[in-house]
C-alpha positions as CSV (number, residue, x, y, z in Angstrom):
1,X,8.4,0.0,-30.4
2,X,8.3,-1.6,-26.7
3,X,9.9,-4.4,-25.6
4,X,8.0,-7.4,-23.7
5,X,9.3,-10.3,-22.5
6,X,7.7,-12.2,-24.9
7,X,10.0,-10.8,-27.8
8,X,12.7,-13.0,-29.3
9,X,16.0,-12.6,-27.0
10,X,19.0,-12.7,-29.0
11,X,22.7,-14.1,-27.7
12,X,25.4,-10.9,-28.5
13,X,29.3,-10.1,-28.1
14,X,30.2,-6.6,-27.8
15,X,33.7,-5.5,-28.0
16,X,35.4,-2.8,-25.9
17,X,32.9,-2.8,-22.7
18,X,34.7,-1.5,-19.7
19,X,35.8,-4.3,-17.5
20,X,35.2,-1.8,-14.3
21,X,31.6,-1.0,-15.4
22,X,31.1,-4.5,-16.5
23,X,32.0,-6.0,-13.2
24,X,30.0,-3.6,-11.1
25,X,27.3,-4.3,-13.2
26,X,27.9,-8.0,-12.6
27,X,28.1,-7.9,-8.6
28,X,25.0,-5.4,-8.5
29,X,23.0,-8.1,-10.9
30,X,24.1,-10.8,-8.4
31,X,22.9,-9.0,-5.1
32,X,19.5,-8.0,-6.7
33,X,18.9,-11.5,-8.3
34,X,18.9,-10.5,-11.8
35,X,20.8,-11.9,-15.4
36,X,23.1,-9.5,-17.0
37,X,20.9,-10.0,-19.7
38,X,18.3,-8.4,-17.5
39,X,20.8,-6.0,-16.4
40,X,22.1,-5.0,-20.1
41,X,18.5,-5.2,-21.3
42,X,17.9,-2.3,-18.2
43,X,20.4,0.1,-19.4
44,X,19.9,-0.1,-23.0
45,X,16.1,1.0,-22.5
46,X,17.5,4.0,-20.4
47,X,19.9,5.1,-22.8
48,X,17.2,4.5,-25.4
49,X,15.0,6.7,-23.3
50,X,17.3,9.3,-22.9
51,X,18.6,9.4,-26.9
52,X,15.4,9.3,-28.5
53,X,14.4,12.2,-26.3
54,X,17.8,14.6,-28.1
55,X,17.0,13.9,-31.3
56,X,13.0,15.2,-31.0
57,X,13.2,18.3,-28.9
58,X,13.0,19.1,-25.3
59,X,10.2,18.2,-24.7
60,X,10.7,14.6,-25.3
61,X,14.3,15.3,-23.3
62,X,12.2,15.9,-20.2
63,X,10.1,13.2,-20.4
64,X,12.5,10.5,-21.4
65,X,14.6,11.6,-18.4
66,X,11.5,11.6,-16.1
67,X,11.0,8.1,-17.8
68,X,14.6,7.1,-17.0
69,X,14.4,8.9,-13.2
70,X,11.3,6.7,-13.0
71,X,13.3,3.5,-14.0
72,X,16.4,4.0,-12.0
73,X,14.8,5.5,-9.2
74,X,12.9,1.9,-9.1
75,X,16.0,0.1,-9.4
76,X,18.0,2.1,-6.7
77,X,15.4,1.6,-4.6
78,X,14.9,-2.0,-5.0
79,X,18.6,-2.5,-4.6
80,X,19.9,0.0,-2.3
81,X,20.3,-0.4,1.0
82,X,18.1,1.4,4.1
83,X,20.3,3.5,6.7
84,X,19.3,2.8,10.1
85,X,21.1,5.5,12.4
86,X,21.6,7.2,15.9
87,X,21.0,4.8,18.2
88,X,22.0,4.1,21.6
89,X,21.2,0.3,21.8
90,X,20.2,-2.0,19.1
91,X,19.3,-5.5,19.2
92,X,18.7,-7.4,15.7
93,X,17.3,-10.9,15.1
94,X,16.9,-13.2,11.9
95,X,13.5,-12.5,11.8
96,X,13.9,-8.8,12.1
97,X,16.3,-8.9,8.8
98,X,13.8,-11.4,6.6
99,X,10.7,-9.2,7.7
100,X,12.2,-5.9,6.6
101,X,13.6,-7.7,3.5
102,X,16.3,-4.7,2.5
103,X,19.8,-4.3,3.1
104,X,20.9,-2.4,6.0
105,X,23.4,0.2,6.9
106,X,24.0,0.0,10.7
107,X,25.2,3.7,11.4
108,X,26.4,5.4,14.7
109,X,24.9,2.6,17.2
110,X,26.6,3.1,20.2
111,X,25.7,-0.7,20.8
112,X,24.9,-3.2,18.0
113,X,23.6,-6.9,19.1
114,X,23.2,-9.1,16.6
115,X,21.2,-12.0,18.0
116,X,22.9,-15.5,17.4
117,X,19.9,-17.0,15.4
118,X,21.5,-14.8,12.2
119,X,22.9,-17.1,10.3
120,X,25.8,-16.3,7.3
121,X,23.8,-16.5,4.2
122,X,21.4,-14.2,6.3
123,X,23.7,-11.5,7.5
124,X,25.6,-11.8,3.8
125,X,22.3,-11.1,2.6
126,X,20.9,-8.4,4.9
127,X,23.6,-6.8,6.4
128,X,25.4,-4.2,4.2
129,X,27.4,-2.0,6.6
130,X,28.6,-1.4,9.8
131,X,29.6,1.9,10.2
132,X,30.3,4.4,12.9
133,X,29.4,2.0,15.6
134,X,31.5,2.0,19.4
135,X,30.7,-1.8,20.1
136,X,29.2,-4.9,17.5
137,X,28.3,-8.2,19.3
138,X,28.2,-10.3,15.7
139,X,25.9,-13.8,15.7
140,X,27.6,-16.7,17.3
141,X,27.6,-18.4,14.2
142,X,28.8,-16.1,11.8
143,X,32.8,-15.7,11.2
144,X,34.5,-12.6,12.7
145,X,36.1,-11.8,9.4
146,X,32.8,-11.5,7.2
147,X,31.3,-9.1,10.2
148,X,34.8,-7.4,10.2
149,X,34.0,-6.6,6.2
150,X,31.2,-5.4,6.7
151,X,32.5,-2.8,9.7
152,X,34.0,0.7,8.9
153,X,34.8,2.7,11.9
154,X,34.0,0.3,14.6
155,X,35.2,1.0,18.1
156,X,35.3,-3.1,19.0
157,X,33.8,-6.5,18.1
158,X,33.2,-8.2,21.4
159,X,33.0,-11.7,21.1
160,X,29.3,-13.6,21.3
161,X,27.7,-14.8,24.8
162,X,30.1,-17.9,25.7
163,X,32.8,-17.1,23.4
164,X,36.3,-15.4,24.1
């Protein structure tokens, strides 16, 4: 039997869930746009997928798992962010972010720019890491604390054009 989203949806409590896997699951539902519901829903038909395949042979273990590769190897990609590396100079724009519509790990850029038209909500959105980097120029608009959490291994943050 498949499931469609036309099917009935039913409201449930279930006891004993890990509150660490829980909340993970919760923060990656909210950065991907998704309902726990949708998120639950997601891992029950991959642990479906990969059950029902033990209990008829090994055969049906190979292609449930290819079935549940296929399924989270959608959902990783959907979700995880693109590595952008080894560059000497790099100048990024709003636009530049919305086009390429993925998060972004900024790795070992000697110089990061970040042009001042990035607003918060944007470079929340977009930017996932800094990491690696000898020198980040954030957005003028955009608090030095949120581009601080995003850095790991940052030489310096020098301050925006016109700020000191």
């Amino acid at each position: 039997m498949t499931s469609n989203g036309d099917e009935a949806r039913k409201d449930v409590t279930i006891r004993g869930v890990d509150a660490f896997l829980y909340n993970k699951a919760a923060e990656i539902a909210k950065k991907t746009g998704k309902t726990m519901g949708e998120v639950v829903n997601e891992a029950l038909r991959l642990f479906i997928d990969i059950t029902e395949g033990l209990r008829a042979g090994m055969q049906p273990i190979s292609e449930g798992l290819k079935e549940a590769g296929r399924r989270v190897d959608y959902t990783l990609s959907s979700i995880s962010p693109t590595v952008i590396s080894d560059v000497e100079e790099l100048e990024v724009s709003k636009e530049d972010l919305e086009q390429f519509g993925r998060r972004v790990i900024f790795q070992n850029v000697r110089r990061l720019v970040f042009q001042d038209d990035i607003d918060a909500e944007t470079f929340e959105r977009y930017v996932a890491l800094i990491r690696e980097c000898e020198e980040v120029r954030p957005p003028k608009g955009v608090s030095k604390l949120l581009v601080l959490s995003r850095c790991r291994k940052v030489g310096r943050l020098v301050p925006p054009d016109g700020e000191k």
